[in-house]
C-alpha positions as CSV (number, residue, x, y, z in Angstrom):
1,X,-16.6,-10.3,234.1
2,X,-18.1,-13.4,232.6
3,X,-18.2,-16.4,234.6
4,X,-17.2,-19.2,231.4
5,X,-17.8,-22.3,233.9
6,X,-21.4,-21.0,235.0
7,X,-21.8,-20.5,231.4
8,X,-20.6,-24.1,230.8
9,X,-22.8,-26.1,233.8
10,X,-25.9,-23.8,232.3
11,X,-25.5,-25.0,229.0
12,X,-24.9,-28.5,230.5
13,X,-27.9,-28.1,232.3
14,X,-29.5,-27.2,229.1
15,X,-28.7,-30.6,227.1
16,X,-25.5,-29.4,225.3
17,X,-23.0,-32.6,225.4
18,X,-20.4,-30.3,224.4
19,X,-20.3,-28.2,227.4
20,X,-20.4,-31.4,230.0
21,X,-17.3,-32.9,227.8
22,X,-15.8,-29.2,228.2
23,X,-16.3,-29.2,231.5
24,X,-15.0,-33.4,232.1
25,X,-11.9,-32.3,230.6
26,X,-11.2,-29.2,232.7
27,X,-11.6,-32.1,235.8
28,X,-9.6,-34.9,234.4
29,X,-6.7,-33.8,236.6
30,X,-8.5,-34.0,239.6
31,X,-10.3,-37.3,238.5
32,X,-7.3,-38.7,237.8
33,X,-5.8,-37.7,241.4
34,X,-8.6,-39.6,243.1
35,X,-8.8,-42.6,240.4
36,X,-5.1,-43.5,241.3
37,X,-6.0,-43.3,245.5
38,X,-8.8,-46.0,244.5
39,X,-6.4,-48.1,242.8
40,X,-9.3,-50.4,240.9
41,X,-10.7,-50.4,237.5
42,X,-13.2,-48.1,236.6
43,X,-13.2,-45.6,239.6
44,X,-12.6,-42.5,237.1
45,X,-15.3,-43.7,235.9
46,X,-17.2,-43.6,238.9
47,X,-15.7,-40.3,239.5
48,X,-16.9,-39.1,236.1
49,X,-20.5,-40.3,237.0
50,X,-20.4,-38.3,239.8
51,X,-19.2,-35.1,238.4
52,X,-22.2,-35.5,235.4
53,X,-24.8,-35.4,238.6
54,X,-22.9,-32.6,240.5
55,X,-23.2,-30.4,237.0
56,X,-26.9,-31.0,236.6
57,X,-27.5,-30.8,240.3
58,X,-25.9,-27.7,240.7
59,X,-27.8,-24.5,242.5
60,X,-28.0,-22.7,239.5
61,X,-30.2,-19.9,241.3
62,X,-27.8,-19.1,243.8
63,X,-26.2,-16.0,241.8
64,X,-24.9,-14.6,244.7
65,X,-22.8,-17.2,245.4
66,X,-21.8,-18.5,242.1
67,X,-20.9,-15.0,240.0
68,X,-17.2,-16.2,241.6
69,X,-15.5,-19.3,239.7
70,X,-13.5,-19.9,242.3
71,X,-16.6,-21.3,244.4
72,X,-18.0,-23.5,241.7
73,X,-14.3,-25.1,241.3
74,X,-14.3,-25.5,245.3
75,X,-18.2,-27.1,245.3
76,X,-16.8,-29.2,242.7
77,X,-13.9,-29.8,244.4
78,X,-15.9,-30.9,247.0
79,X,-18.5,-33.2,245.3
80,X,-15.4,-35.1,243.8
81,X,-13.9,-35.5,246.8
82,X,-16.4,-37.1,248.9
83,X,-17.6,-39.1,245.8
84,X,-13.6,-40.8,246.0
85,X,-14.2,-40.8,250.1
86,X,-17.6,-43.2,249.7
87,X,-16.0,-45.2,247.2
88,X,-13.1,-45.6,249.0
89,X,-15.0,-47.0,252.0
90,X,-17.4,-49.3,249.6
91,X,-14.1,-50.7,248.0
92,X,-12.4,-51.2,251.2
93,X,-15.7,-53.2,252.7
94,X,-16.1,-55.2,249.3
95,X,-12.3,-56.2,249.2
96,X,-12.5,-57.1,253.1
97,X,-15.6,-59.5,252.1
98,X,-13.7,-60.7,249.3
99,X,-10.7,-61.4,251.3
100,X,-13.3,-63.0,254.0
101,X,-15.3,-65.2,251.8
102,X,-11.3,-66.7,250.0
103,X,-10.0,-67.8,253.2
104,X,-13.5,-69.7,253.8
105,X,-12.9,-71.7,250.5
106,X,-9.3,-71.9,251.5
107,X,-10.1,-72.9,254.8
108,X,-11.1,-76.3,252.7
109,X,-7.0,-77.7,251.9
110,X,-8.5,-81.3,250.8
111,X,-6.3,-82.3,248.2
112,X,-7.5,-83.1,244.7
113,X,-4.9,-82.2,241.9
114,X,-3.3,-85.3,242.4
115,X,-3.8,-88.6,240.1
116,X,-2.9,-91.2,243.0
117,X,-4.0,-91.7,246.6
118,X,-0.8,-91.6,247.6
119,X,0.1,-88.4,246.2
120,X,-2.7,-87.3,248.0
121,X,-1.5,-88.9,251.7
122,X,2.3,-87.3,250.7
123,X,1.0,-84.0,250.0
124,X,-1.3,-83.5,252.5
125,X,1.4,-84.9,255.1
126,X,3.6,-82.3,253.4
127,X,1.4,-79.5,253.7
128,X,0.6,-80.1,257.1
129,X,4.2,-78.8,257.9
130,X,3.5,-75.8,256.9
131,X,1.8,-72.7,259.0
132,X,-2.0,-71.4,257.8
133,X,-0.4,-69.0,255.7
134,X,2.7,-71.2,254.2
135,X,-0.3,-73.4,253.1
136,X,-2.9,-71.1,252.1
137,X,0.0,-69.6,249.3
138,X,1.6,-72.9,248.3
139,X,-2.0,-73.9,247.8
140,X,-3.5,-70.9,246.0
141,X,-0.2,-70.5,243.9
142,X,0.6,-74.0,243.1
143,X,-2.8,-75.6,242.6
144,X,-5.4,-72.7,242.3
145,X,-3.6,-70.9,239.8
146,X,-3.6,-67.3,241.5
147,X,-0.6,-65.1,240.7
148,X,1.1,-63.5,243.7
149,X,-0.5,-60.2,243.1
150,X,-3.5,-61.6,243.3
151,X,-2.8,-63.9,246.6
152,X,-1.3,-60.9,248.5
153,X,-4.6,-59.4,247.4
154,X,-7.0,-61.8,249.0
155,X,-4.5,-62.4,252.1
156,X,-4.0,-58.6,252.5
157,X,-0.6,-58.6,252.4
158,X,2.1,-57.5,250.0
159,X,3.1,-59.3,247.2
160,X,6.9,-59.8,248.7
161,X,5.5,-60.9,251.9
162,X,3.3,-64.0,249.5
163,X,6.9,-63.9,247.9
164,X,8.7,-64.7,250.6
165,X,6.7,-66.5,252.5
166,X,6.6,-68.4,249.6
167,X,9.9,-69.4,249.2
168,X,10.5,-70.3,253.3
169,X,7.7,-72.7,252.6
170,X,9.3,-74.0,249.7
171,X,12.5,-74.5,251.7
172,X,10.8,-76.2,254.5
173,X,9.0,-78.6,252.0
174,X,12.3,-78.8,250.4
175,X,13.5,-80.2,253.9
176,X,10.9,-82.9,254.7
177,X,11.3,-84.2,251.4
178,X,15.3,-85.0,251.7
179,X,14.2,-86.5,255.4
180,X,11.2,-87.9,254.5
181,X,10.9,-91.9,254.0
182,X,7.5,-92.2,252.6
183,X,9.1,-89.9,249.6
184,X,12.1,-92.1,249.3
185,X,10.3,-95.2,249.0
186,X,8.3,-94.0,246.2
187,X,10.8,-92.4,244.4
């Protein structure tokens, strides 16, 4: 019986483009499967990458092993699969430094979007109201221009909790403006 995906990953091995294509294809499914558990841009690509080096690195000389597809599917299997486990690890540390390193700027709530010092004393008096969080999304979605994707993102939580959070801080702004004096007088 002829073993058409040794035949492939020799041919591979060999320089034939075709064959590595052939054999990319017959793994999209499974690349795709671990691309979407990534969930960021270019891990099928990474993925690919990794499937190109586990076809030319592959124990070629190891017939006794190999004459069965089924074991060159499940070494494949394998190599993909702790390709999307290291990645998965490496994303989750680089996100968490990401993440890390945004709340240090944040941690900065000087106000400078404001034409007028006293603006600047009513907004900061305003923010001040708020909790860390309340102020860390009124200021990221108000005057640092993130979307609330992209603010759950860097806070680590979900975009309804940004959303809602949101809005309670809105309310409670909302609030100290109808009691607020300073505001009246100015307006």
């Amino acid at each position: 019986m002829e073993n058409k995906l040794l035949n492939l990953i020799n041919s591979s091995q060999n320089g034939d483009k075709n064959s590595i294509l052939q054999i990319i294809i017959k793994f999209t499914p499974l690349i795709k499967k671990y691309s979407r558990k990534l969930k960021y841009d270019g891990s099928d690509t990474d993925l690919i990458i990794r499937l190109i080096e586990t076809i030319n690195k592959f124990p070629l000389f190891k017939k006794t092993y190999i004459e069965n597809e089924s074991y060159i599917v499940s070494y494949i299997h394998n190599s993909i699969k702790h390709e999307y486990i290291h990645l998965s690890i490496k994303h989750e540390k680089l996100c968490n430094m990401e993440t890390t390193l945004n709340l240090e700027i944040s941690k900065d709530t000087t106000i400078n979007y404001t034409s007028s010092i006293e603006d600047k004393v009513i907004l900061t008096k305003l923010l001040d109201k708020l909790s860390k969080t309340q102020k860390k999304i009124i200021i990221g979605i108000f005057f640092k221009d993130y979307s609330v994707i992209q603010l759950g993102q860097k806070l680590g939580i979900s975009r309804q909790s940004v959303n809602k959070t949101k809005n309670i801080a809105l309310k409670k702004l909302r609030n100290e403006l109808d009691g607020d004096t300073l505001w009246k007088m100015k307006y």
